[in-house]
C-alpha positions in Angstrom: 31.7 266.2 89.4 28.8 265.5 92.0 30.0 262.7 93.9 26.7 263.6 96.0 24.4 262.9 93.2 26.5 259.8 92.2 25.7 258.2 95.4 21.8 258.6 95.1 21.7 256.9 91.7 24.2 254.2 93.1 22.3 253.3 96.2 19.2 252.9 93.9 21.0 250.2 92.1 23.1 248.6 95.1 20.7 249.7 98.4 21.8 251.2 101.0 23.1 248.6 103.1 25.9 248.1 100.5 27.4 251.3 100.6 29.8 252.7 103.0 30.7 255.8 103.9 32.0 256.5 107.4 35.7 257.0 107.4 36.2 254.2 110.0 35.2 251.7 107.1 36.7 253.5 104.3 40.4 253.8 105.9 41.4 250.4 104.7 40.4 251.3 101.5 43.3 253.7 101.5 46.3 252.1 102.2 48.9 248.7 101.5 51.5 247.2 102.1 53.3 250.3 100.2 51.5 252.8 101.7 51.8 251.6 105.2 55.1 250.2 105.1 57.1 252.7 103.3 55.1 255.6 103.2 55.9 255.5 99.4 52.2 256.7 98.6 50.0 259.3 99.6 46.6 257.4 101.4 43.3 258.4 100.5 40.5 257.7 101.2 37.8 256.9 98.6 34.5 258.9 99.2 32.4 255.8 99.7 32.7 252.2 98.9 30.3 250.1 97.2 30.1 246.6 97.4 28.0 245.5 93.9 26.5 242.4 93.4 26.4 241.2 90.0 27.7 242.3 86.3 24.5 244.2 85.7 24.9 246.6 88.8 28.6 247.6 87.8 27.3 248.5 84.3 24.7 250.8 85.6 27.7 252.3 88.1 29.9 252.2 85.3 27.5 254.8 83.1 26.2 256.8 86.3 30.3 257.7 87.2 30.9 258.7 83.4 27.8 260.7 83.8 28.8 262.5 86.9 33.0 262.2 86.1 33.3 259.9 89.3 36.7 258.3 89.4 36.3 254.7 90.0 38.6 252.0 92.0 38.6 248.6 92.6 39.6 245.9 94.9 38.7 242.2 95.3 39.7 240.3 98.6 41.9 242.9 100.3 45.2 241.6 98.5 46.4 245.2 97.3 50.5 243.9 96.6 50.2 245.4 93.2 49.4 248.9 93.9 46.6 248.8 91.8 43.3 249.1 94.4 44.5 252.1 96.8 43.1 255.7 95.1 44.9 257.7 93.4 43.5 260.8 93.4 41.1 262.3 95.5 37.0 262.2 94.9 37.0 258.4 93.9 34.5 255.7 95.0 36.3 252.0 95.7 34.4 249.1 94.1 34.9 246.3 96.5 33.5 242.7 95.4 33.1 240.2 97.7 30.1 240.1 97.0 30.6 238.7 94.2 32.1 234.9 94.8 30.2 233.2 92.0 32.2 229.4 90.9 31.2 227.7 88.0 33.0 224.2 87.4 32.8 222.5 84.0 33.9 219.4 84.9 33.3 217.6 81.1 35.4 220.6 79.2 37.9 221.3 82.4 37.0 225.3 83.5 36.2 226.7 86.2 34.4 230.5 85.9 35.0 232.8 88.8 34.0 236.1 89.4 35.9 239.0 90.4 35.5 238.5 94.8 36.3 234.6 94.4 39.6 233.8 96.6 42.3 231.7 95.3 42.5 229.4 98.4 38.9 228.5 99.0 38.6 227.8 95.0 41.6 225.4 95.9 39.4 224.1 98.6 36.4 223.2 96.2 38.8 221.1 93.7 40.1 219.5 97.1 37.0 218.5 98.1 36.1 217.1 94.5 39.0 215.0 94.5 38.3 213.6 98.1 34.6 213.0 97.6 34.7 212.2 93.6 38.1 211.8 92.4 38.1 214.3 90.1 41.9 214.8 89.4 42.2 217.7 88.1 42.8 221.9 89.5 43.3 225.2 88.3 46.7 226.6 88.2 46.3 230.3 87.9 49.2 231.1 90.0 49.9 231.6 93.4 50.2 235.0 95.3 48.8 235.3 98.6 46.2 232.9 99.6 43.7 235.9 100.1 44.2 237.0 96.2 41.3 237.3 94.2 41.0 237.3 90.3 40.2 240.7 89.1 41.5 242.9 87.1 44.3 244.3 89.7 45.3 241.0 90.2 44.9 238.6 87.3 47.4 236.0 88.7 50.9 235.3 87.6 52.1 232.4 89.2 54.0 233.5 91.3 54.0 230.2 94.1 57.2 229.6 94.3 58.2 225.8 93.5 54.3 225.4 91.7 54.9 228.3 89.5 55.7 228.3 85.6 54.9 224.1 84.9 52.0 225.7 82.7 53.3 229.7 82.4 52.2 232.1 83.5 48.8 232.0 85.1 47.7 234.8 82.7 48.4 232.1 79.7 45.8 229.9 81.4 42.8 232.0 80.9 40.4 230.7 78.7 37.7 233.8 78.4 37.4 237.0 80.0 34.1 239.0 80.7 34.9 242.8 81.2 32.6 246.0 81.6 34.4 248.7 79.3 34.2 252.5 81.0 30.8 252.7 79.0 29.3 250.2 80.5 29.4 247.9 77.3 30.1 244.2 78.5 32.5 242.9 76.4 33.2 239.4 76.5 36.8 237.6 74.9 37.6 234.3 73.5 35.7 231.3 74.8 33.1 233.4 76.6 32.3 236.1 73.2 29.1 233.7 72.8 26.8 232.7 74.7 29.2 231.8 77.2 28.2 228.2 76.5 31.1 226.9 75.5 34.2 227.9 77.6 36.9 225.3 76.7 38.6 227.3 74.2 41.5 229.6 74.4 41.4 232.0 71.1 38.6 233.0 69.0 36.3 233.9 68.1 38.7 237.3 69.7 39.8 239.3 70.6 41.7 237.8 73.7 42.3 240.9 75.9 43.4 239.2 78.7 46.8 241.1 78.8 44.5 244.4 79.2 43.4 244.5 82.6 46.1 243.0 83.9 49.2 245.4 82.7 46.5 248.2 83.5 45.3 247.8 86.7 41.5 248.7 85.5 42.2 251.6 83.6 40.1 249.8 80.6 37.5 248.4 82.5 36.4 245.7 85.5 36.6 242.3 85.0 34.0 240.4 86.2 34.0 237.0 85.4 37.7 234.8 84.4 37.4 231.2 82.5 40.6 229.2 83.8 41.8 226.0 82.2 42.2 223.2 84.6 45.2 220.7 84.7 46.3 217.3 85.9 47.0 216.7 89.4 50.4 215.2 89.9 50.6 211.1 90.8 53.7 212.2 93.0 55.3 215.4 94.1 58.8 215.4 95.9 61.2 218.7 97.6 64.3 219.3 97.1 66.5 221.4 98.9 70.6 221.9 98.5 73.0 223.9 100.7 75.3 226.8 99.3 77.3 229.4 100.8 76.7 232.1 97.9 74.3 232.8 95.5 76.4 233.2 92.5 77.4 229.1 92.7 74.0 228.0 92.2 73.0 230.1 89.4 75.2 227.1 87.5 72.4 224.2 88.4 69.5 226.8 88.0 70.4 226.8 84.0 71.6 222.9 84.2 67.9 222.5 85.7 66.3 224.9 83.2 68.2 223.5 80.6 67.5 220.0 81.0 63.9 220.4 81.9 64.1 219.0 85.2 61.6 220.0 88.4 59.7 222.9 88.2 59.7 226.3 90.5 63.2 226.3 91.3 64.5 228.7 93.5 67.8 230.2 95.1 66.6 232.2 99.0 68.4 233.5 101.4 68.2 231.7 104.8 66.7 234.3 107.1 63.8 234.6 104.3 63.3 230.8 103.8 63.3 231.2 107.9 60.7 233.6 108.3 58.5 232.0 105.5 58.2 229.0 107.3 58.0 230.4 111.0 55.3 232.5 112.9 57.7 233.7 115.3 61.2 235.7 115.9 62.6 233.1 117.9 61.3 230.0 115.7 62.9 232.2 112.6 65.9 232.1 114.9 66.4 228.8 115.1 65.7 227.6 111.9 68.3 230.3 110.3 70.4 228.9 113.2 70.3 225.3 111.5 70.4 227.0 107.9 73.5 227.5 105.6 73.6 230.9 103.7 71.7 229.9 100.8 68.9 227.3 99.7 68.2 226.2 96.4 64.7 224.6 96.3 63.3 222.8 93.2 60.1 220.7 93.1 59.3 217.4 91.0 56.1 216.0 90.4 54.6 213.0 88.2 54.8 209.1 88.1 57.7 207.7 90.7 59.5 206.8 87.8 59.8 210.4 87.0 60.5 211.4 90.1 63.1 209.1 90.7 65.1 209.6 87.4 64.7 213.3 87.9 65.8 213.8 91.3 69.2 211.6 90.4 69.6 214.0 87.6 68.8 217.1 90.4 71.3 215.3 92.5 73.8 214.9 90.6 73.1 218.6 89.4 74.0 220.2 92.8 76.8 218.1 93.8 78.4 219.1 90.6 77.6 222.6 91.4 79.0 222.7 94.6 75.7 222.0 96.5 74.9 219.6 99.4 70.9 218.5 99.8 69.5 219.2 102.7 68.0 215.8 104.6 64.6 215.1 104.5 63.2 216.1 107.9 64.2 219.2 107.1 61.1 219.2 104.4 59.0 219.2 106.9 60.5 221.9 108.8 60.1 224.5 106.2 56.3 223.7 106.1 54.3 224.9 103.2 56.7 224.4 100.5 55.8 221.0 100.4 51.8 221.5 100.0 53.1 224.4 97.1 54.4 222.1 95.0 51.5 220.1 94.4 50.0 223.2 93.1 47.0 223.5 95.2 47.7 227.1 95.8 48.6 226.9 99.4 50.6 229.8 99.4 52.6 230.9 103.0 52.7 234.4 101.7 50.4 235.7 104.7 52.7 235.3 106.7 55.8 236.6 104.8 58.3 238.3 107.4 55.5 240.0 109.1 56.9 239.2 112.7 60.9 240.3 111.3 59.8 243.7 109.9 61.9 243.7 106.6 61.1 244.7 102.9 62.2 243.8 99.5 63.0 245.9 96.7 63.9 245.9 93.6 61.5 242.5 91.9 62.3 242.0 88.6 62.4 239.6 85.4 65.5 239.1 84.0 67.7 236.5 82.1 69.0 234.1 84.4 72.9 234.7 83.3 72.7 238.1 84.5 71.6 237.7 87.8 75.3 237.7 88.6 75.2 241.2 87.8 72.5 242.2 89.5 73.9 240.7 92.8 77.1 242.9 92.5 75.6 245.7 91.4 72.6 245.7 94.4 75.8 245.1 96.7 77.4 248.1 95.9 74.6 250.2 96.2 74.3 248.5 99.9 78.1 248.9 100.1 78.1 252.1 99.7 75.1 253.1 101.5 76.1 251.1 104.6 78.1 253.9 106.6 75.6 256.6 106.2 72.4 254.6 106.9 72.3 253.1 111.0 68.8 251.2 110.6 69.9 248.9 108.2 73.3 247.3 109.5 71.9 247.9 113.4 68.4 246.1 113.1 67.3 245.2 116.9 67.1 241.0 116.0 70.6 240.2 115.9 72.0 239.0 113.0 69.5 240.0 111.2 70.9 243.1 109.1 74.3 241.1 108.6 72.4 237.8 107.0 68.5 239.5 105.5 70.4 241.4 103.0 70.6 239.3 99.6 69.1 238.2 96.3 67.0 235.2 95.5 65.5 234.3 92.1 62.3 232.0 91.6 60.0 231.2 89.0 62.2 229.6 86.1 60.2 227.8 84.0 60.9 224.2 81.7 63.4 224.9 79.9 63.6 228.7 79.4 66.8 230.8 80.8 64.1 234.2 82.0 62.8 234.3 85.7 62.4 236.9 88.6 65.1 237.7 90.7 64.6 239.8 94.3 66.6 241.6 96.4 65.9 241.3 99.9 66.9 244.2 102.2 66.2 244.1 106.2 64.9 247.5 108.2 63.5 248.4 111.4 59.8 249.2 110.9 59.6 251.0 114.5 61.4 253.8 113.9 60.8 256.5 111.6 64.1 257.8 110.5 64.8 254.2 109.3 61.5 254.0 107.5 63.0 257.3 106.0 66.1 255.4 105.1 64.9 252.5 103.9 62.9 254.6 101.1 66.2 255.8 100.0 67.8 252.8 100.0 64.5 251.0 97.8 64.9 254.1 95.0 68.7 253.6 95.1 68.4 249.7 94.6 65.7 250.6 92.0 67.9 252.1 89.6 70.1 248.9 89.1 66.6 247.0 87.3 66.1 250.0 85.3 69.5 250.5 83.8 69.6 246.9 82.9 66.1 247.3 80.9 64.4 244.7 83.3 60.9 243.9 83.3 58.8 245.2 87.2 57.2 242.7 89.4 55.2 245.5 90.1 52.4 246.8 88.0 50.5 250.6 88.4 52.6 253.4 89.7 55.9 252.3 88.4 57.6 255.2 87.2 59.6 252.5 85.1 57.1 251.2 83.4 57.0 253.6 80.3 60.7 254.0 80.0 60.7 249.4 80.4 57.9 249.7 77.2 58.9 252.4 74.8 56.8 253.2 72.1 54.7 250.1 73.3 53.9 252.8 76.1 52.1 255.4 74.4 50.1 253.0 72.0 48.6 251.4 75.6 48.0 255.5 76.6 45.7 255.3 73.3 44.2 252.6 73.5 43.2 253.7 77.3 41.7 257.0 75.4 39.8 255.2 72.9 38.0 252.7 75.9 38.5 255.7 79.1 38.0 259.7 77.1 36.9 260.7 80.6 39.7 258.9 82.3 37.6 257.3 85.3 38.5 254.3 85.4 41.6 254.0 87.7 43.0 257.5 87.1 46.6 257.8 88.1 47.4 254.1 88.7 47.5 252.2 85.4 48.9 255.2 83.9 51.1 257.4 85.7 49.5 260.7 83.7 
């Protein structure tokens, strides 16, 4: 390997004013939220980072790091959640493409093309803009995540916004076409884009759709650069609603009555001092609000004519009454901003801001069946139960309160009329310290244990020792596969695929 001799041919295709290689720009490059939080992660630092400009560049670096056995990693906006953009192993070059913020809107067929550096909340920004100034009503709806995600192939998004996830799926299910350079440097373009790229309206054929590729493998089969989306309807109306409950397992009942009946959308069950900190940029405004807050919220969204917002919100109503619920009054809405402004779908996530000021983690994210979550909750109590005496950090958190009431679970992302979602649990820890740091790793691989033994699906994608025990033989066929397009195994060595 000559990462040396890599770099000469690169700058020739890039220039030299679009690579870095002085440690004081590559650090961030080598850490996360996992690697800086928990310390779960070795950081490294890539040994310079290039930011390409087009599809044609990446091909040429493509071939020159198979020629010179260069690992390769990438990232697109800074949004590195997944674990899928930090290196892995040592002697790697980071790919970083914000350069690359190319939109294409088709406003006849209803796409819009991105490229890989394009951020989910400006994009939201265009269609805004569209609507004010043209009335076009329509808007993609490829998820949520934080508002600084981008779409590549770390992060194809899986809409995961809360009360504007699952109306259409998953966000992966509203890709039309995909445009990917293969660890050869052969572009290789899926479904609507495999012509000419034309025509991008359709979903399958002529195929393969690989869409599933790059996102389960976190690059290890090549770099997306460009993503058709589908667009959809913006709602007439949108309404919040929020209930009251004092536990989590009594509103599990109205989450399958909603499910089952089909009504609202995004419905979720959070803990107060996580709904508090979502919607606060402060410890003392978090204070307050959790002050005013029962134990648990239940939040659903409804959105179409007000005919259908009316009929469904009786039916929501008379849901959580029946459940044991009380809903919460309206001013309150406006309280726990954001929430509102997510359910319309516009991708106007609060995640940025996510308990940032309260120093607390989660663990254990997972999809499960909705009528086991009541399992799930006892068996993450134990485990905290148990672990209680012997761990101080945890029950002895300096923001009072705050160990007694930021330990529980909350689910989100049901969709019409399915019973399979993802349920958290939410843990609280003192960040300053770090013999609690220290603890709270044990208590995340402890808590991790409870998803695995009950054959749940991760949130969490790349470096999930999980993973290949969660797949099975489904495993090993992906390890092939990952042969077949990567024999010198450099794209994304060690983060798709543990080995």
């Amino acid at each position: 390997m000559s990462v040396e001799k890599f770099k000469e041919k690169v700058t020739e295709v890039v220039g030299s004013q679009w690579i870095f290689d002085d440690p004081v720009d590559r650090y961030p490059y080598a850490r996360d939220i996992v690697t800086d939080g928990l310390k779960r992660y070795t950081e490294i630092l890539p040994e310079f980072v290039v930011f390409p400009g087009s599809t044609e560049e990446i091909q040429k670096i493509v071939v020159c790091a198979n020629e010179h056995k260069v690992p390769l990693y990438i990232i697109g906006a800074g949004s590195t959640l997944l674990v899928g953009s930090i290196p892995a192993k040592k002697g790697g070059v980071t790919l970083d493409f914000k350069r690359m913020d190319t939109v294409e809107i088709d406003e006849e067929n209803l796409t819009v093309t991105v490229e890989p550096g394009v951020i989910a909340l400006p994009l939201s920004g265009e269609f805004k803009k569209l609507f004010n100034e043209k009335g076009f009503p329509y808007r993609p709806y490829f998820g949520g995540g934080p508002g600084p995600s981008s779409h590549n192939a770390t992060n194809i998004l899986t809409g995961q916004n809360k009360l504007a996830g699952y109306k259409y799926s998953m966000g992966i299910y509203c890709i039309n076409g995909v445009e990917m350079v293969l660890p050869d440097g052969t572009l290789l373009r899926t479904s609507s884009m495999a012509d000419d790229g034309s025509v991008r309206c359709w979903a399958h054929g002529p195929g393969p759709d690989l869409a599933h590729l790059p996102f389960f493998a976190n690059a290890a089969y090549g770099i997306v650069t460009k993503i058709v989306w589908q667009l959809f309807p913006i709602p007439h109306g949108y309404k919040s609603i929020w209930a009251y409950y004092n536990d989590f397992k009594t509103p599990l009942k109205a989450v399958r009555e909603f499910m089952h009946r089909e009504i609202g959308k995004g419905v979720s069950i959070i803990d107060l001092w996580t709904h508090s900190a979502y919607s606060s940029e402060t410890v003392e405004e978090s204070r307050i609000l959790a002050k005013l807050a029962p134990k648990i919220f239940l939040g659903l969204s409804i959105e179409g004519t007000e005919r259908t917002i009316a009929y469904q919100s009786k039916i929501a109503a008379q849901i959580i009454k029946e459940s044991g619920g009380r809903i919460a009054p309206p001013e309150l809405i406006e309280v726990y901003r954001g929430h509102e402004v997510n359910s319309t779908g516009w991708q106007q996530s609060n995640s940025p801001r996510i308990l940032k000021h309260l120093g607390r983690t989660l663990a254990a994210g997972t999809y499960l069946a909705v009528n086991v979550y009541e399992e799930f909750s006892d068996r993450m109590e134990k485990i905290l139960h148990d672990l209680s005496d012997e761990i101080d950090g945890y029950w002895n958190h300096p923001e009072p309160g705050f160990g007694e009431y930021a330990g529980g679970p909350q689910t989100y992302l049901c969709q019409y009329g399915h019973t399979n979602g993802a349920v958290e649990y939410i843990f609280a820890w003192d960040h300053r310290h770090q013999k609690n740091t220290q603890d709270m790793v044990r208590i995340a691989t402890e808590i991790k244990k409870v998803p695995d033994a009950m054959g749940a699906g991760p949130l969490v994608l790349g470096r999930d020792g999980s993973i290949p025990k969660i797949m099975g033989t489904n495993y090993q066929l992906a390890r092939n596969l990952k042969t077949l397009f990567d024999p010198e195994n450099i794209m994304s060595p060690g983060i798709g695929f543990l080995d």
